[in-house]
C-alpha positions in Angstrom: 0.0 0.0 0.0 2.6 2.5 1.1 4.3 1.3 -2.4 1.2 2.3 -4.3 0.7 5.4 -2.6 4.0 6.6 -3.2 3.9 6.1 -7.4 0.4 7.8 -7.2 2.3 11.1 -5.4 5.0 10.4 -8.5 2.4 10.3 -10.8 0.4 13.2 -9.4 3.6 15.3 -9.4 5.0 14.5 -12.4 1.4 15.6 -14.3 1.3 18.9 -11.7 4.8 19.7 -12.7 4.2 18.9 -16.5 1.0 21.2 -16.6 2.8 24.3 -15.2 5.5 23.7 -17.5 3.1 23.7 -20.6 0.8 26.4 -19.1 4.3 28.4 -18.7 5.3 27.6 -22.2 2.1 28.5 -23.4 2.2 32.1 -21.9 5.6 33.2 -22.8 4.6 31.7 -26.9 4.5 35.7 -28.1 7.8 36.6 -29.4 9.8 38.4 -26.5 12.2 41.3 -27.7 14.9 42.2 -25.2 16.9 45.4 -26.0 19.8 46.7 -24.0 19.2 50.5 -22.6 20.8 53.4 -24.3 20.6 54.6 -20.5 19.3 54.2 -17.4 18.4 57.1 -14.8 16.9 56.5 -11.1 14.2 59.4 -10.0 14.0 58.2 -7.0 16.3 58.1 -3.8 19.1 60.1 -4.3 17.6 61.9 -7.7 15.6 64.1 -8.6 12.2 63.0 -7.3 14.1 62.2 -3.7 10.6 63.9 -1.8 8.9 60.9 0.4 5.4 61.8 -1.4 7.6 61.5 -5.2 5.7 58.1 -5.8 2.0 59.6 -5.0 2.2 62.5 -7.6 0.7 61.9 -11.0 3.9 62.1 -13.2 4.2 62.7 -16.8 6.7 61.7 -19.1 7.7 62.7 -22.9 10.1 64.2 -25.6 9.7 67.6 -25.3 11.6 67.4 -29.3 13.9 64.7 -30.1 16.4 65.8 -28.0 15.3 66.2 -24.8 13.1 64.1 -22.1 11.2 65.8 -20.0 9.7 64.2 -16.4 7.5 66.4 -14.8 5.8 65.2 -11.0 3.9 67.4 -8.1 5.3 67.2 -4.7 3.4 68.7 -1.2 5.1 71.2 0.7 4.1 69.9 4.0 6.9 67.3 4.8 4.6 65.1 7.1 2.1 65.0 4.0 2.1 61.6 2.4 0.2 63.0 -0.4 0.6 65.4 -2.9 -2.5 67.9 -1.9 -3.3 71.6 -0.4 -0.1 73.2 -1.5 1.9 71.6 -4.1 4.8 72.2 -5.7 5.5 71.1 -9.5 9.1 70.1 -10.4 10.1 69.5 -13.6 13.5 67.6 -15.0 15.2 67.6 -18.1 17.2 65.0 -19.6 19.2 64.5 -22.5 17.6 61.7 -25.2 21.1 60.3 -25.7 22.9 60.2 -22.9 20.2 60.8 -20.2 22.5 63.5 -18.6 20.1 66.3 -16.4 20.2 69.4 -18.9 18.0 71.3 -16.0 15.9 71.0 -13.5 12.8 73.5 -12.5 9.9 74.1 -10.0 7.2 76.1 -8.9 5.5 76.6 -6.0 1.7 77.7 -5.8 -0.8 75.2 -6.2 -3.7 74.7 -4.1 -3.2 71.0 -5.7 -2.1 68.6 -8.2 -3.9 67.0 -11.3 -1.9 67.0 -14.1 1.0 68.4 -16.3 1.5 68.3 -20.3 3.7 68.7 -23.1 2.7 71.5 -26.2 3.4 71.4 -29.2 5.2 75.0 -28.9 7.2 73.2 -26.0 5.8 74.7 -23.0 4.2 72.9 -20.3 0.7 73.1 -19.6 -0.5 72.5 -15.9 -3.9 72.4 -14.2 -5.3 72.0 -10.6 -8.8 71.6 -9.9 -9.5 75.0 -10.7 -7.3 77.0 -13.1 -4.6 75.3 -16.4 -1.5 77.8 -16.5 1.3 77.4 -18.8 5.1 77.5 -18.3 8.1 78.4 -20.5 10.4 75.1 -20.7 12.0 76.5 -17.8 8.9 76.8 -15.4 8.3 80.6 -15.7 5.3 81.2 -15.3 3.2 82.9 -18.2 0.6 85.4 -16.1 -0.8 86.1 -19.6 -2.0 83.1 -20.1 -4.0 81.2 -17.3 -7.4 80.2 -18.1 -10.4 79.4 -15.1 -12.1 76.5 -15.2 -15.5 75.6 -13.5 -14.6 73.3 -10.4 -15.2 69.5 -11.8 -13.9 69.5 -15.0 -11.8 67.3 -16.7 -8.9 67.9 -18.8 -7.6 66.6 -22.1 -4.8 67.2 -24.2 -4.2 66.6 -28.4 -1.2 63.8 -28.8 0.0 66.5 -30.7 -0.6 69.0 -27.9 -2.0 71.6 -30.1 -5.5 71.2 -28.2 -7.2 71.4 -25.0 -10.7 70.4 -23.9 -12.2 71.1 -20.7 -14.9 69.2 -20.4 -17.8 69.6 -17.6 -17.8 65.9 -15.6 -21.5 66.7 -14.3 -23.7 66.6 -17.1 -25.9 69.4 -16.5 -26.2 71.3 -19.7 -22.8 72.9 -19.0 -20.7 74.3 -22.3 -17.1 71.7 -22.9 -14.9 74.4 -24.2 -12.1 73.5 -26.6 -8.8 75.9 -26.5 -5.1 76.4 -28.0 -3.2 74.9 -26.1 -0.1 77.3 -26.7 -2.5 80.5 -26.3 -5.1 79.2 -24.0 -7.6 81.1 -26.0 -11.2 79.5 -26.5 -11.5 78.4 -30.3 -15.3 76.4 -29.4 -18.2 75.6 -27.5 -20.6 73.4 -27.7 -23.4 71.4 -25.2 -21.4 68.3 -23.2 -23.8 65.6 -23.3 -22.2 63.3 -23.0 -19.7 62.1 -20.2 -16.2 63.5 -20.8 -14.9 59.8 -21.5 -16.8 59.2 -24.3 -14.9 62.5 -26.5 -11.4 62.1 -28.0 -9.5 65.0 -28.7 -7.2 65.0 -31.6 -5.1 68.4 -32.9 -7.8 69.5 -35.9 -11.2 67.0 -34.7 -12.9 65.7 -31.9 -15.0 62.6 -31.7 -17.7 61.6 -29.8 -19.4 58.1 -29.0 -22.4 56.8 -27.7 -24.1 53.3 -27.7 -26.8 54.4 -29.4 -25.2 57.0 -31.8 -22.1 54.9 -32.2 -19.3 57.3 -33.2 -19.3 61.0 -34.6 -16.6 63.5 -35.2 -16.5 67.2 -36.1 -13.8 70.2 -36.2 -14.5 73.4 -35.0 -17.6 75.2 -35.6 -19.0 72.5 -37.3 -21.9 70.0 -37.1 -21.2 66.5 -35.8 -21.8 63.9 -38.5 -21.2 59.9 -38.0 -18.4 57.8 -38.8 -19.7 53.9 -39.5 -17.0 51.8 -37.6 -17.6 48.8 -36.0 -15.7 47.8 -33.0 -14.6 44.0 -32.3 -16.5 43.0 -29.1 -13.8 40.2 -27.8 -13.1 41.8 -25.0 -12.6 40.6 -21.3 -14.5 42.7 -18.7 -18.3 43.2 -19.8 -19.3 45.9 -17.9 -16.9 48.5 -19.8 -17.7 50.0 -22.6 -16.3 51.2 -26.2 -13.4 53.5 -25.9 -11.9 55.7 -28.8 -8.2 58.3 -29.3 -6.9 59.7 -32.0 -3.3 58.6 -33.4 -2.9 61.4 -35.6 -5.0 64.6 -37.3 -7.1 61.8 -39.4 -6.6 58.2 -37.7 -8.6 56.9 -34.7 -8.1 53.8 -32.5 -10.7 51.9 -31.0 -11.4 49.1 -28.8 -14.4 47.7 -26.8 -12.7 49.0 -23.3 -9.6 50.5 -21.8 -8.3 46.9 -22.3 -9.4 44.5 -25.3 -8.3 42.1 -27.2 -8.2 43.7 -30.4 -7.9 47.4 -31.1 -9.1 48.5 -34.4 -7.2 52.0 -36.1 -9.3 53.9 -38.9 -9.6 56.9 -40.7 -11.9 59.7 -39.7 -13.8 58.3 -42.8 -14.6 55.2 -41.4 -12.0 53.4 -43.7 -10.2 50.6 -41.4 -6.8 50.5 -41.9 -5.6 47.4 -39.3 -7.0 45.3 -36.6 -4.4 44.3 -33.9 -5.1 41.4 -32.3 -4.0 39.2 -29.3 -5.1 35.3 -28.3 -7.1 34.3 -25.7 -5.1 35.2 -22.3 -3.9 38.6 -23.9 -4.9 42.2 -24.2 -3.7 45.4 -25.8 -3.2 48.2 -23.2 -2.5 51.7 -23.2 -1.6 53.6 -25.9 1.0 56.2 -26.6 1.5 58.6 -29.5 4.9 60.6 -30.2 4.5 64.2 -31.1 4.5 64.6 -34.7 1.6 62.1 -35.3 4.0 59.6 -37.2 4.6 56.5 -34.5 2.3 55.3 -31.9 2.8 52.8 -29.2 0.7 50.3 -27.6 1.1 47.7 -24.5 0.7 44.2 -24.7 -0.6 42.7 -21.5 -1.3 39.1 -19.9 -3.8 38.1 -18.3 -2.4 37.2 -14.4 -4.4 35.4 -11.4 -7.5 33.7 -11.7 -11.1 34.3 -13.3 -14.2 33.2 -10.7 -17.1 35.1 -12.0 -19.2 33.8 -9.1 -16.9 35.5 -6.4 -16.8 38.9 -8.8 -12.7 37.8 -9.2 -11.1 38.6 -11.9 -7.4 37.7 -14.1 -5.8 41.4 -14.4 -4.1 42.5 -17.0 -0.2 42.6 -16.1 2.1 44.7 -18.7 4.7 42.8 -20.7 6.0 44.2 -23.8 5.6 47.8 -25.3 5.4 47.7 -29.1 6.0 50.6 -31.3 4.4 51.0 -35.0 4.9 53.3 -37.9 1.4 55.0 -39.0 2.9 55.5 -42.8 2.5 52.1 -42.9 1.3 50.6 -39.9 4.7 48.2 -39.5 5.8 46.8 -36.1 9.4 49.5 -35.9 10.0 48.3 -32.1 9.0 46.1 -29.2 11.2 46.3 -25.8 10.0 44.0 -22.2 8.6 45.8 -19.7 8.1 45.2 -15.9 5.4 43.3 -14.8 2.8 42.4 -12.1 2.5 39.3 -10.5 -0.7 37.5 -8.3 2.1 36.3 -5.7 3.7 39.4 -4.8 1.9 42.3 -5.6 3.4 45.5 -5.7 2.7 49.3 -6.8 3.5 49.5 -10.2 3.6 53.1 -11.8 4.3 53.0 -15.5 4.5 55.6 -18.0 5.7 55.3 -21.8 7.0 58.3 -24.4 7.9 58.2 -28.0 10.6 60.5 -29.3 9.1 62.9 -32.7 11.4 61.5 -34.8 10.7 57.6 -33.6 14.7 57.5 -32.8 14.2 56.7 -28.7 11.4 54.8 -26.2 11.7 55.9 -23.1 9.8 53.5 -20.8 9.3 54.5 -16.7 8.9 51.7 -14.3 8.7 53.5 -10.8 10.9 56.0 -11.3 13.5 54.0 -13.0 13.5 55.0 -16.5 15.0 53.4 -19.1 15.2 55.1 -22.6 16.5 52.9 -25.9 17.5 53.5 -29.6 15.6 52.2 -32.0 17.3 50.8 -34.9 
């Protein structure tokens, strides 16, 4: 008996073991693309982001032109603060693309709190707080000129091209979305927000606009909205979210059925489809990035970790793994680099932020605050 039981453990191993090993083989079956760094800088302890709140800001990250790297973060000015809030300060660091050497470093102190900080296409950085978006010269003067107040609520979103900005009313109470320069501030349109701010993408000459029962629309400036006829692919993982759209460049839109989906569909304005990117079962497409001059865009590819039990509302999450950048000319794979991960057994805080240079010559990808910045080739 005691012989018996001890080939059935064998057995039961030896089919355990061989599972994972196929289940393992399995997951790591999409082609993996390891590049070495052109550089590597640390934000963190001992750099520039050294505050103990560095970590709860809301940081932004991209090639200000294709020489220079630009990490902007909000810190609080109360030392005991954890968190980033009642009076902020907004630092700003620049780097050089190929060597990752600090060119400069900036901040400002004056915010009542943080939300968010942008690239334009002039160069400046555009900055908001709850209440008012201000722009700064590249070295964090202030412009007084140019501050525009915002009703309290609103949300806030910038071109790819950063040539546009919309404000955008998150109660829907018959309030006017307002659509400005982004290098002027000055109001170019208004029109009635009815719909919630996350179903309009802004692009530098159009804006779109989705609904499930109007599907998609788009319109420039002054202009009525008229429909686009795309179809989305509806493969995609969590149910209750709902169709999602941005624009690539001044004429090409990308959708999906969600934040994360298995496919993501890129079009004209037109309606014309120009590719469907697609992952297997156990994958997703992620977020997506766009470099300045609307020529390259960038997109995450993500696996599914943990375990799906509908019944117990648990769910597999989607854990980055690669960042893949294509050409829009011709919608050809340029670049694909590994990227840090999550894991179900020792989860972590994972803050991850990706940037394309104008010219497509670097990928700067932030993990923390470690970023890593490569040449493609």
């Amino acid at each position: 008996m005691p012989r018996r039981l001890g080939r059935l453990t064998a057995t039961l191993s030896f089919i355990l073991v061989s599972t994972m090993l196929a289940v393992a083989a399995r997951g790591n079956s999409t082609r993996i693309s390891k590049h070495v760094p052109l550089w590597v800088v640390n934000l963190g302890p001992g750099g520039p982001g050294a505050e103990r709140n560095f970590f709860r800001s809301r940081i932004a990250i991209e090639f200000a032109d294709s020489d220079t790297l630009v990490v902007a973060w909000f810190v609080s000015q109360q030392p005991k603060s954890a968190y980033p809030a009642t009076r902020a300060k907004l630092e700003a660091v620049y780097l050089d693309a190929k060597s990752g050497k600090q060119k400069f470093k900036y901040e400002w102190s004056g915010f009542s709190s943080f939300a968010g900080a942008y690239g334009t296409a002039d160069g400046n950085l555009l900055v908001h707080d709850e209440q008012t978006i201000r722009l700064f010269s590249p070295s964090l003067k202030g412009l007084p000129e140019k501050a525009f107040p915002m009703a309290r609520h609103s949300a806030v979103t910038v071109s790819p091209g950063g040539r546009r900005v919309l404000v955008c009313p998150t109660f829907q109470d018959g309030s006017q979305a307002q659509l400005l320069d982004a290098d002027t501030l000055q109001v170019i349109d208004t029109f009635p927000a009815n719909r919630q701010c996350r179903n309009y993408a802004l692009g530098d000459e159009f804006l779109a606009m989705w609904s499930d029962q109007a599907g998609l629309s788009v319109r420039s400036p002054g202009e009525p909205w008229r429909p686009v006829p795309i179809v989305l692919p509806t493969n995609r993982t969590n149910k209750m979210v709902h169709e999602s759209f941005s624009f690539l460049n001044d004429t090409t839109l990308a959708g999906r059925s969600g934040f994360y989906s298995r496919s993501v569909l890129v079009a004209t304005i037109e309606g014309k489809t120009l590719v469907t990117m697609s992952q297997p079962n156990g994958r997703e497409l992620g977020s997506l990035v766009t470099s300045r001059e609307d020529q390259y865009f960038g997109v995450v590819e993500e696996r599914l970790r943990g375990l799906t039990i509908e019944p117990l509302d648990m769910y597999a999450f989607p854990s980055p793994e690669q960042f893949v950048v294509y050409s829009l000319s011709d919608m050809n794979e340029r670049f694909r680099v590994k990227v840090e991960g999550l894991s179900p057994w020792s989860p972590k805080r994972l803050v991850q932020r990706y940037a394309i240079s104008p010219d497509g010559a670097f990928v700067a990808v932030m993990s923390n605050s470690i970023i890593r910045t490569y040449a493609v080739r």
